[in-house]
DOLUM-824902 format. One line per field, with one value per atom (N, C-alpha, C, O): atom name; x, y, z. Coordinates in pm, whole numbers. Atoms other than C-alpha are relative to their C-alpha. Layout:
N
name <- (CA,...)
xx <- (X,...)
yy <- (Y,...)
zz <- (Z,...)
END
This chain:
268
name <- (N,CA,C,O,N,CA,C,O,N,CA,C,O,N,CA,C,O,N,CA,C,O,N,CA,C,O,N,CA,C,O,N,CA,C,O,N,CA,C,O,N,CA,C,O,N,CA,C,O,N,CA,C,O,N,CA,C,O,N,CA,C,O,N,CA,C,O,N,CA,C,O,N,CA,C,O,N,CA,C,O,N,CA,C,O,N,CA,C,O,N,CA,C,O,N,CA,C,O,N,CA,C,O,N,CA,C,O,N,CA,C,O,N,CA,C,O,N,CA,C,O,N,CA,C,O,N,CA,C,O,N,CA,C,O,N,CA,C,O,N,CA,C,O,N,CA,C,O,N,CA,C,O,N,CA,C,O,N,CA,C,O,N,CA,C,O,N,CA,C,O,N,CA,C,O,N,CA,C,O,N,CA,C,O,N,CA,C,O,N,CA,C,O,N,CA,C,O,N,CA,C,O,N,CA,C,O,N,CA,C,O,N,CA,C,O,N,CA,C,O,N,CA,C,O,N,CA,C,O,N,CA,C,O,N,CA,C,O,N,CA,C,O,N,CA,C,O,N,CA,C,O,N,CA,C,O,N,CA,C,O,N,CA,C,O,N,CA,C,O,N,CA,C,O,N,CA,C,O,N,CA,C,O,N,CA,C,O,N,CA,C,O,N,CA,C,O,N,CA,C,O,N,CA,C,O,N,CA,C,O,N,CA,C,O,N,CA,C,O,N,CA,C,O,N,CA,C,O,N,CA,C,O,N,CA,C,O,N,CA,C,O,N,CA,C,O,N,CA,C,O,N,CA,C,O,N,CA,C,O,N,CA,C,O,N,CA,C,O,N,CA,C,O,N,CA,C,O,N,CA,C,O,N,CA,C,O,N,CA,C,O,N,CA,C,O,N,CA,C,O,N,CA,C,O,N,CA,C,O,N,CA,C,O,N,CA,C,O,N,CA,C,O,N,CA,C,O,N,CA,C,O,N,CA,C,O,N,CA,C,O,N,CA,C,O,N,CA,C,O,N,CA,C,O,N,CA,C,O,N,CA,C,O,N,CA,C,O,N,CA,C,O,N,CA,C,O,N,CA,C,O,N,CA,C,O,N,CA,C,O,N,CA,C,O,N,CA,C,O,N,CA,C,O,N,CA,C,O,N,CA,C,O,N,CA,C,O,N,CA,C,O,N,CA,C,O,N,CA,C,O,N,CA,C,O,N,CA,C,O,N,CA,C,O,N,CA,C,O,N,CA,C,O,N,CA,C,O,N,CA,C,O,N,CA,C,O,N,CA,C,O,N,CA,C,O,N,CA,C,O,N,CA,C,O,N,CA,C,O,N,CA,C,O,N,CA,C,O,N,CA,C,O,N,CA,C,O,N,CA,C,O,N,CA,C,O,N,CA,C,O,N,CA,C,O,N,CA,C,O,N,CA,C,O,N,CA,C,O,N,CA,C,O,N,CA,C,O,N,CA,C,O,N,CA,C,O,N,CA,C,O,N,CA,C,O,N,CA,C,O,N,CA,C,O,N,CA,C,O,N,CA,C,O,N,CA,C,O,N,CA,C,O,N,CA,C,O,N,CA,C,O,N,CA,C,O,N,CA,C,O,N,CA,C,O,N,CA,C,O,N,CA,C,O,N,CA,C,O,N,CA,C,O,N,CA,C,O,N,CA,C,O,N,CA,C,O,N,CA,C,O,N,CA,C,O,N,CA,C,O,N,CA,C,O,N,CA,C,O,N,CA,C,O,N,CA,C,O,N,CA,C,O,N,CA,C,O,N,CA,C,O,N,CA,C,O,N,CA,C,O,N,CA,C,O,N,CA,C,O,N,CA,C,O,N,CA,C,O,N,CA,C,O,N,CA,C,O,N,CA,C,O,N,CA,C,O,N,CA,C,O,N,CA,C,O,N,CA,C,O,N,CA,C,O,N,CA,C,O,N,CA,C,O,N,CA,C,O,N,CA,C,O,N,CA,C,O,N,CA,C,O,N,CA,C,O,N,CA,C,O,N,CA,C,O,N,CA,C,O,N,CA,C,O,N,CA,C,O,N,CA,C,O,N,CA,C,O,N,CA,C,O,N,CA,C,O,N,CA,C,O,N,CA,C,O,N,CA,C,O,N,CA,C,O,N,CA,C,O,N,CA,C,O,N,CA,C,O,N,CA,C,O,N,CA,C,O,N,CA,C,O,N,CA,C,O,N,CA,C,O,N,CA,C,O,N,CA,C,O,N,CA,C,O,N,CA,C,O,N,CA,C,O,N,CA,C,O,N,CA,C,O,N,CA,C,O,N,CA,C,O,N,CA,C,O,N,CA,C,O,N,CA,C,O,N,CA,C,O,N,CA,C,O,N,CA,C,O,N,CA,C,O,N,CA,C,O,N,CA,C,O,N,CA,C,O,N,CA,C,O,N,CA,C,O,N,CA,C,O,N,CA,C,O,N,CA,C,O,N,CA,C,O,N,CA,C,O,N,CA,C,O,N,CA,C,O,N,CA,C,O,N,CA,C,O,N,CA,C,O,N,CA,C,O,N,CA,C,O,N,CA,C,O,N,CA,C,O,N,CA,C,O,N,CA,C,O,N,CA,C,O,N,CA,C,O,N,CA,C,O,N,CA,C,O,N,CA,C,O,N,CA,C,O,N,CA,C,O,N,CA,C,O,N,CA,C,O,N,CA,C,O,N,CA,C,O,N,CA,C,O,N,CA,C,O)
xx <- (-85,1204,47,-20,-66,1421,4,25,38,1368,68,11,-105,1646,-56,-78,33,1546,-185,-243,168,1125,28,-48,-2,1285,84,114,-53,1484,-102,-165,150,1185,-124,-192,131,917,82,5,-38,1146,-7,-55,31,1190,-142,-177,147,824,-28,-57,62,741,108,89,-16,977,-36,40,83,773,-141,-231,136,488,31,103,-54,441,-159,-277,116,243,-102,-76,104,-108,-56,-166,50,-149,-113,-117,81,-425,76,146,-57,-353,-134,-183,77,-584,60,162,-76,-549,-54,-76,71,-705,49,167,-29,-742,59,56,-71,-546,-31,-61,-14,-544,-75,-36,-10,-702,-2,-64,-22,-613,-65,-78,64,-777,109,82,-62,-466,54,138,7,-448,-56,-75,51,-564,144,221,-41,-308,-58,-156,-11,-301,81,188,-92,-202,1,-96,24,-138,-1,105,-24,-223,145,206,-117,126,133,230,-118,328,-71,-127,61,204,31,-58,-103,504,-62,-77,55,373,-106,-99,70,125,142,240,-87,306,-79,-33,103,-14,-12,13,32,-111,-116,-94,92,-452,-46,-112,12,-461,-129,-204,107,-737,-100,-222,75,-820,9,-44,20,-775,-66,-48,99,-1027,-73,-77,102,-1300,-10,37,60,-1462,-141,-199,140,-1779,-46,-136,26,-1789,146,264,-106,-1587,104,89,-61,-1315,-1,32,31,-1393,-148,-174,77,-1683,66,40,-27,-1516,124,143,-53,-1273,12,2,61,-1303,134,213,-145,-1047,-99,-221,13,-1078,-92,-151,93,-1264,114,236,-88,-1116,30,-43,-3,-987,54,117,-140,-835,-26,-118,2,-731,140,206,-80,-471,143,155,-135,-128,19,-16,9,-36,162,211,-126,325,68,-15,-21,569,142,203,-55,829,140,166,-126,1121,88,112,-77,1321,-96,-49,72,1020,-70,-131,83,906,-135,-193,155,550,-32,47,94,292,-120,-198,121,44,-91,-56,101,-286,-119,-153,112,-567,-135,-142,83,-929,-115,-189,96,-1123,29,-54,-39,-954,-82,-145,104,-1155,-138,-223,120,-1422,-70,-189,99,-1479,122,186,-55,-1279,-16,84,-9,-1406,69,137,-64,-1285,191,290,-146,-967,121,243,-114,-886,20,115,36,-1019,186,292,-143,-692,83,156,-156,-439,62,181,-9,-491,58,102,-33,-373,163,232,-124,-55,41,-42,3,109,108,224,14,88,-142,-179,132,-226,-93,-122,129,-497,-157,-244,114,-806,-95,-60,97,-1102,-136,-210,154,-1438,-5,58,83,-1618,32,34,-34,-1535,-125,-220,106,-1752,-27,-129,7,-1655,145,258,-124,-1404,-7,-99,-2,-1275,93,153,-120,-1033,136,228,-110,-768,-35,-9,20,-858,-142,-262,194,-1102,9,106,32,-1267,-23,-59,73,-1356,18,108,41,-1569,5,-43,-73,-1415,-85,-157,44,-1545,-32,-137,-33,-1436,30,96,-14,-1457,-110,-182,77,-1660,-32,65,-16,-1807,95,135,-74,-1631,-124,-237,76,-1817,-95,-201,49,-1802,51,-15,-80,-1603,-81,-117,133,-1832,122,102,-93,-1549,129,166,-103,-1269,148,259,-96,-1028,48,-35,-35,-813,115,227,-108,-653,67,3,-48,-443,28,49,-28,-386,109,97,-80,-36,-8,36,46,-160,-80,-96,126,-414,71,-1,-3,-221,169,221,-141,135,13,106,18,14,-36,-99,61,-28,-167,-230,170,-396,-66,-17,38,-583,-116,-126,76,-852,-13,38,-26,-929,-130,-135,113,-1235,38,-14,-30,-1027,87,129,-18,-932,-69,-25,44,-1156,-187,-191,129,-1582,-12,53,84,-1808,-68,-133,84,-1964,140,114,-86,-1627,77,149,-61,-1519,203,248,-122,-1126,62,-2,-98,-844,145,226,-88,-586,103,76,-76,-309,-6,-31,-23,-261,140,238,-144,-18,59,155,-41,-57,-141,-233,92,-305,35,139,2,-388,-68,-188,1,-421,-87,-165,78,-549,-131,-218,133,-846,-41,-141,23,-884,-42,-152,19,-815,82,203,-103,-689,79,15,-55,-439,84,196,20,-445,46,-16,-13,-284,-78,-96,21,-424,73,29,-93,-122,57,70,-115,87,-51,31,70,-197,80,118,-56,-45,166,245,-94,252,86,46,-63,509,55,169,-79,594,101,139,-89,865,141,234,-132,1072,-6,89,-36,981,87,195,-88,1091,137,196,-140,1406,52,145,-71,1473,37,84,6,1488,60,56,-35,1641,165,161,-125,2012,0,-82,-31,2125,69,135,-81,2262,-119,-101,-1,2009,-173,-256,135,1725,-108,-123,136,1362,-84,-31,59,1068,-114,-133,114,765,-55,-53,91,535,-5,11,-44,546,-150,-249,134,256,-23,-129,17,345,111,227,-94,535,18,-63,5,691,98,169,-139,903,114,184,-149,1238,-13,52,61,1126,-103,-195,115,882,36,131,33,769,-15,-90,31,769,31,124,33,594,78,103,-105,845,-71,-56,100,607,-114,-134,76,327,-31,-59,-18,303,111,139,-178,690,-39,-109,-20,747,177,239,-96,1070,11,-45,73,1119,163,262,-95,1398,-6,-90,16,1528,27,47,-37,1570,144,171,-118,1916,29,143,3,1875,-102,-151,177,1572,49,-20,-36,1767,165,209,-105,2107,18,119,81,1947,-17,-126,55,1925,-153,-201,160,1575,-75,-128,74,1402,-129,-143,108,1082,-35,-40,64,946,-77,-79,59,745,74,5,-44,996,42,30,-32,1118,-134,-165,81,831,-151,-161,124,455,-80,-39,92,169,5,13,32,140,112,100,-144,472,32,-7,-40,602,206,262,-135,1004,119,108,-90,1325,88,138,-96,1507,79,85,-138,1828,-54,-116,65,1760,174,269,-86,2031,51,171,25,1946,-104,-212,119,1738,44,150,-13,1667,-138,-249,96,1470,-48,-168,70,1427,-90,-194,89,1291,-82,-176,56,1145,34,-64,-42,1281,129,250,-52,1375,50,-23,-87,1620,1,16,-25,1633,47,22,7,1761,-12,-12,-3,1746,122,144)
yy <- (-12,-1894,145,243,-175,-1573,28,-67,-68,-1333,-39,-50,58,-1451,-147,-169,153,-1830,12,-71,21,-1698,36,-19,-70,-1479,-108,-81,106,-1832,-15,42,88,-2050,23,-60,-46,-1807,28,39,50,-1815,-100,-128,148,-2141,-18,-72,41,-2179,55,-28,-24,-1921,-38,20,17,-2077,-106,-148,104,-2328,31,-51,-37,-2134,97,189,-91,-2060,86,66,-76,-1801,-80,-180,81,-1910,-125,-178,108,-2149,45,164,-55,-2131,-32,-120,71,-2111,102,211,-66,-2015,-7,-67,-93,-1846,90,185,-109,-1644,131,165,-179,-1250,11,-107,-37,-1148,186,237,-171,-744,49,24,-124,-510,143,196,-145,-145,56,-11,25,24,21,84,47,-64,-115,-125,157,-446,-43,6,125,-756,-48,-24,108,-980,-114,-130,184,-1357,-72,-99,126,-1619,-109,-183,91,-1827,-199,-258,145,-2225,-51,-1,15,-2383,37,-30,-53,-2119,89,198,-27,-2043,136,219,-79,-1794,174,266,-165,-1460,13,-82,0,-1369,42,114,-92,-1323,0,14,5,-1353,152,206,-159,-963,24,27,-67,-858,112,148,-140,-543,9,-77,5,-367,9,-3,43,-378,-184,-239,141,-786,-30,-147,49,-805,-81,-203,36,-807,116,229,-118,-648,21,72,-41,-639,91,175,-70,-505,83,58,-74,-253,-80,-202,110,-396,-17,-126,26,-319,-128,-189,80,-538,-149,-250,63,-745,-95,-209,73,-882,70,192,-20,-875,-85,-146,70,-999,-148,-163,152,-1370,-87,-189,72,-1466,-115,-100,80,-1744,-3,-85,31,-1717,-143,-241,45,-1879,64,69,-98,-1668,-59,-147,30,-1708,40,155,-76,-1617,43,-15,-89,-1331,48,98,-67,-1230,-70,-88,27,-1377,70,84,-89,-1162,-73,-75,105,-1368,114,101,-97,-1056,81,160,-65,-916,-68,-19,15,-1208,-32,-133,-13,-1151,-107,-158,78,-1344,82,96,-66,-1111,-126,-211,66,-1264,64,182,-59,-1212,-67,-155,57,-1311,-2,-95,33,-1188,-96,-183,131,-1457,-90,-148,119,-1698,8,-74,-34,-1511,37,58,8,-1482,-120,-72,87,-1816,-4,-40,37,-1821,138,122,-97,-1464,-38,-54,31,-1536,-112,-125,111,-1838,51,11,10,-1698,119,64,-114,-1388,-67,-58,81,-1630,-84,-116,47,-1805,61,-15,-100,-1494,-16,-30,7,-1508,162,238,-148,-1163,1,-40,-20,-1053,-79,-71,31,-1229,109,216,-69,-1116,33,-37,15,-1010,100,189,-112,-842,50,-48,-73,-634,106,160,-137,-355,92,43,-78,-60,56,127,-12,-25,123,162,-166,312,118,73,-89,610,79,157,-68,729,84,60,-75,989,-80,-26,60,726,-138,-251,113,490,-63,-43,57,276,-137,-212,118,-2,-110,-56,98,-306,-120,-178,110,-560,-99,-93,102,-862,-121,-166,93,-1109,-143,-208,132,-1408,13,100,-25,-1475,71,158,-46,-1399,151,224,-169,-1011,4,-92,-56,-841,23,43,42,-863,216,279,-191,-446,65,164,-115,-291,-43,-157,20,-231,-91,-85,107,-475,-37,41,105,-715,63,43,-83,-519,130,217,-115,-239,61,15,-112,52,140,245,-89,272,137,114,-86,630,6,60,11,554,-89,-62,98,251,-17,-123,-65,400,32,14,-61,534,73,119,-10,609,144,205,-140,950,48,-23,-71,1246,38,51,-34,1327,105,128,-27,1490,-61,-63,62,1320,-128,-149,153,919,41,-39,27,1010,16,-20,-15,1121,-126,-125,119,783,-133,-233,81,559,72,188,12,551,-60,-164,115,404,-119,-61,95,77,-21,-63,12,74,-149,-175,159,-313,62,149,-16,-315,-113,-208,90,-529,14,43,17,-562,-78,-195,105,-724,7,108,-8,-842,-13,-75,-36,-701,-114,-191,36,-818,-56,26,62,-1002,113,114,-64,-709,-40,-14,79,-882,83,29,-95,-584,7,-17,-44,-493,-98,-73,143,-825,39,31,-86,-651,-46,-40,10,-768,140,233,-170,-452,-13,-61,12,-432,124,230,-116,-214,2,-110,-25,-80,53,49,-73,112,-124,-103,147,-269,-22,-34,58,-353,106,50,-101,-17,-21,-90,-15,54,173,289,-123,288,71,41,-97,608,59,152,-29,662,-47,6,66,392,8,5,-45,455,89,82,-151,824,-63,-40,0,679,-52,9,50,462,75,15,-84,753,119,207,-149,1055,-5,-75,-13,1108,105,196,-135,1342,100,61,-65,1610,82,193,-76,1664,64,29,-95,1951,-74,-183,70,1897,134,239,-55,2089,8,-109,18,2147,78,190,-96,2288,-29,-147,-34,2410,-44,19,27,2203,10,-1,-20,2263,69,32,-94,2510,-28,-38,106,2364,117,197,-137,2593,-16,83,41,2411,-21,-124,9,2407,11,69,40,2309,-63,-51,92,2055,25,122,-26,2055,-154,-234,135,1789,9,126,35,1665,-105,-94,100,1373,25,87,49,1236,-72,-188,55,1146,-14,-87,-1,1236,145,231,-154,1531,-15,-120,-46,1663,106,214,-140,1867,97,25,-119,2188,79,152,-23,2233,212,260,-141,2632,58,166,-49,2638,-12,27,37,2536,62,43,-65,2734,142,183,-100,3013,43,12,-142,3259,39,21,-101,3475,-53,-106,87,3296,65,178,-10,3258,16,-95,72,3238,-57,-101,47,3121,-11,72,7,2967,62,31,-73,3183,154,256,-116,3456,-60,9,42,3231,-23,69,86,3041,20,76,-44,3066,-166,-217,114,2720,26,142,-62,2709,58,63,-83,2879,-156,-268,46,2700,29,138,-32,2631,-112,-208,103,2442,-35,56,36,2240,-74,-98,81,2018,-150,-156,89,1674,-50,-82,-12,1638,-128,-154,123,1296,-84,-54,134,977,-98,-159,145,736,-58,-4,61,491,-88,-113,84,283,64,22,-124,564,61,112,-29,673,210,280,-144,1059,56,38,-137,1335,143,241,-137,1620,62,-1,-75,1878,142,185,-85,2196,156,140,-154,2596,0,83)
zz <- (120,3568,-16,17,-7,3513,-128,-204,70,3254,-112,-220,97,3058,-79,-198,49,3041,-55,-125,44,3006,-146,-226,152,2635,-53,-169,82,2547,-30,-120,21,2597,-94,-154,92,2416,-123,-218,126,2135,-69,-179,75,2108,-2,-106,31,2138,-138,-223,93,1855,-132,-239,84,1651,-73,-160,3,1593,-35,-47,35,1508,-156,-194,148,1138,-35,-9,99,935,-59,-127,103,804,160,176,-112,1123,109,140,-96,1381,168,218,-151,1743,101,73,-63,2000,166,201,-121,2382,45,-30,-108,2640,-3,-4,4,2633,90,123,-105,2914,49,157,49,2806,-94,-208,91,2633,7,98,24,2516,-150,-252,147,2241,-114,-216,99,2055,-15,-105,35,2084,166,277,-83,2247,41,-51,-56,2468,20,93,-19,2446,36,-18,-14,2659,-104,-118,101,2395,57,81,20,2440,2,-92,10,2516,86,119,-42,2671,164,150,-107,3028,37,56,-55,3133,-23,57,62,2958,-130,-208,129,2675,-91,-73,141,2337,-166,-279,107,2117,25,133,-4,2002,-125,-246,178,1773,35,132,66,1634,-21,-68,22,1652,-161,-173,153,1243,8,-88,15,1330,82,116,-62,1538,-46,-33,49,1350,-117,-111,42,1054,-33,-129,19,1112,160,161,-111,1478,86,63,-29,1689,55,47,-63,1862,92,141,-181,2215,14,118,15,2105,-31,35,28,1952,98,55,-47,2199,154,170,-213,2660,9,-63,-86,2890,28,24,-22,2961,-98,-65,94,2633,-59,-60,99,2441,-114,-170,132,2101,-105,-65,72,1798,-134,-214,120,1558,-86,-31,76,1269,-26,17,-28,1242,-100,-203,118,1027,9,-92,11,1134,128,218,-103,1400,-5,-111,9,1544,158,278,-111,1720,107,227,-118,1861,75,157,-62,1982,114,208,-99,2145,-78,-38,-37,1987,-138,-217,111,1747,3,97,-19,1584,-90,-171,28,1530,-89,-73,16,1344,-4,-91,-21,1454,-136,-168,125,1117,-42,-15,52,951,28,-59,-19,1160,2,36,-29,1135,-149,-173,127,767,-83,-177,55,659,-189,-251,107,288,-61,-162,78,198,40,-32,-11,373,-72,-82,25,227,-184,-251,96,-112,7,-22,-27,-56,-16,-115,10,17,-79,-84,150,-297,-86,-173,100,-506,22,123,14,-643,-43,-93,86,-748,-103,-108,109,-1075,-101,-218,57,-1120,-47,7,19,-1324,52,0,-39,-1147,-107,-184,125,-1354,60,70,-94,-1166,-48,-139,38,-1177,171,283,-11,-1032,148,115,-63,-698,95,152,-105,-502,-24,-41,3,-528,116,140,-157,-155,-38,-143,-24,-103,-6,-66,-36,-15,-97,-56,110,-296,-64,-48,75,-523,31,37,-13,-455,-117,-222,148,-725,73,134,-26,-672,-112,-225,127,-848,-34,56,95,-1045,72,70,-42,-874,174,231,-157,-488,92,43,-29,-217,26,10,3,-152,171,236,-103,144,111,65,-126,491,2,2,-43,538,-154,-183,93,224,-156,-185,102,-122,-106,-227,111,-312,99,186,-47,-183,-103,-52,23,-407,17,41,-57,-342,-102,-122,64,-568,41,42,-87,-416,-98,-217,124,-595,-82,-192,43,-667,-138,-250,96,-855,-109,-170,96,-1084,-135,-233,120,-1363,14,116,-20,-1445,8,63,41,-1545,132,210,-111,-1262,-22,-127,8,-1186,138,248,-111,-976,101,223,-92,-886,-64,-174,63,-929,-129,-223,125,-1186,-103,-208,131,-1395,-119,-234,50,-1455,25,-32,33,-1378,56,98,-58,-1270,39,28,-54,-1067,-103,-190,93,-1277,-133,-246,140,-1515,25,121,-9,-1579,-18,-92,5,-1513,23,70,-24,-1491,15,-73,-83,-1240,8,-17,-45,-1163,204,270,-109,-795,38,-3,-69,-552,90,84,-110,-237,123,118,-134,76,97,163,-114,291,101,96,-79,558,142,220,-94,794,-34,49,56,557,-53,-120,114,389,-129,-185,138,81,-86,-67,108,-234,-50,-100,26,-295,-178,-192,107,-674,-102,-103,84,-936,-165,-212,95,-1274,-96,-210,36,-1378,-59,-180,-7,-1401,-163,-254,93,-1681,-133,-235,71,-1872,-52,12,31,-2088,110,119,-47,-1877,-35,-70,131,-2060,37,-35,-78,-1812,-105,-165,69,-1953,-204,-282,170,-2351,-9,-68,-24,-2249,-44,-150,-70,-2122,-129,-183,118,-2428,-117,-214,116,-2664,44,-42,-28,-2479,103,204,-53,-2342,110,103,-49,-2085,-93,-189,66,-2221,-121,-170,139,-2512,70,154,-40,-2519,1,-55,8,-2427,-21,14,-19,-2494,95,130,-91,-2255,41,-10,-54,-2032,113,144,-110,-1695,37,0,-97,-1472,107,169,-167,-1158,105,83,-83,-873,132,224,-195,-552,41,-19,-82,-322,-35,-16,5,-427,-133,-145,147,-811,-57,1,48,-1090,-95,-172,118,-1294,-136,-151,150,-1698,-69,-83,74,-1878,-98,-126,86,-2148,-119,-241,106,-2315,102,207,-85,-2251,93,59,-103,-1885,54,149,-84,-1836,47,-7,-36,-1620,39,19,-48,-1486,75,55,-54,-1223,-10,4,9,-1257,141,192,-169,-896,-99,-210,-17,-828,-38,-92,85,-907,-81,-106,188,-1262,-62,-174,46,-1290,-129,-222,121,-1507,43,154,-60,-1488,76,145,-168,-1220,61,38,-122,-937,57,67,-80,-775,126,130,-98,-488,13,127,81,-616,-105,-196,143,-860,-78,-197,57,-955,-28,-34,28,-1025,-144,-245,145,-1320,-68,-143,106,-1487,64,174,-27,-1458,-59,-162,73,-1508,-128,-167,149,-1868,-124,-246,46,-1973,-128,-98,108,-2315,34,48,-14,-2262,15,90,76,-2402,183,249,-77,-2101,-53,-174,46,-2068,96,202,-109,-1949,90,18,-109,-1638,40,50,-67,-1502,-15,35,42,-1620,127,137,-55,-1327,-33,-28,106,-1501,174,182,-91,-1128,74,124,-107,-945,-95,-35,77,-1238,19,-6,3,-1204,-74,-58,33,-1407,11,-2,-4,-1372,-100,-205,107,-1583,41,154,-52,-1611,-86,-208,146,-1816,-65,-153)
END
């Protein structure tokens, strides 16, 4: 068969293969950035692929998957111009959390306690559903998602042991992570801001922060704005810190309200 008629054929095959389905298929390959699968069906070439976070999550993945083993793992994404079908084997390997994920609708309410704070997010172990194989909770808050307000660190908004409630995003499907915001549950003071203030008319504030191409000045509570360098005064600048200082008390102009992006222009 020529190359042409093998990329018809494995089309038409994976179009026929849907998300959420099992299919299983011999390792062929591995690299320590995926598995190859002949997949069951299609003789001609592998076009099964698991990633090494879909291995497994309880063991490494060179452990977790050898050339000529047999799988069947679940389908998580299929990719028609590529040819490929990625797979994922946790799925079959912890069936009740997985199926418990795919149940979640988003904007659902989930409600737990508060089980770890990483650098790259918090964990909460939820209420409802089974625990997570490796991770100290089956939910996932990302720092963006925490709080409409800037922060610096996550404690300053939530603890370890603090009951919360979430809405759900999304089935992370890599980490088998419910990916969960806390911010959603909140009123956004972005858009009150917005409902009450024009371009054009003065603001008062305070200077929180100094970037090479500007700085920030809180305007309410939990609005900032940032005042690029060429609005920074009269005198042109070259740093921010030749105009304004942390802390500084001072009347801006508001420039630009985008209420989707949620950003503020302002300027001296």
């Amino acid at each position: 068969m020529s190359d042409v008629s093998t990329d018809r054929a494995a089309r038409d095959f994976l179009a026929a293969v849907r998300v959420g389905a099992l299919r299983s298929g011999t390792v062929t390959a591995v690299t320590p950035g995926e598995a190859v699968v002949l997949l069951d069906g299609f003789a001609a070439r592998p076009l099964g692929v698991v990633g090494p976070l879909d291995g497994s999550w309880r063991r490494r993945f060179a452990d977790a998957v050898t050339v000529g083993q047999r799988i069947t793992a679940e389908v998580t994404a299929v990719d028609l111009d590529a040819t490929r079908v990625r797979l994922s084997m946790a799925a079959t390997e912890n069936p009740d959390l997985w199926a418990f994920l795919k149940r979640l609708r988003h904007g659902e309410l989930l409600a737990g306690t508060v089980a770890a704070i990483e650098p790259f997010g918090v964990f909460v172990a939820l209420d409802e559903g089974p625990d997570h194989p490796v991770h100290p909770g089956v939910g996932f808050i990302t720092y963006p998602e925490l709080s409409w307000r800037r922060f610096e660190a996550a404690s300053e908004v939530v603890s370890v042991g603090q009951r919360v409630s979430c809405e759900f995003l999304q089935f992370d499907t890599w980490n088998g992570e419910a990916r969960l915001s806390l911010r959603a549950r909140q009123p956004d003071p972005f858009q009150t801001f917005a409902d009450h203030v024009r371009v054009g008319q003065p603001l008062r504030g305070r200077v929180t922060k100094l970037l090479p191409f500007g700085f920030f000045v809180e305007v309410a509570d939990g609005v900032e704005g940032l005042v690029p360098l060429r609005e920074a005064g009269a005198t042109p600048v070259a740093v921010s810190e030749d105009a304004v200082q942390i802390g500084d008390e001072l009347t801006v102009i508001a420039t630009d309200i985008d209420r989707e992006q949620r950003r503020l222009s302002l300027s001296r």
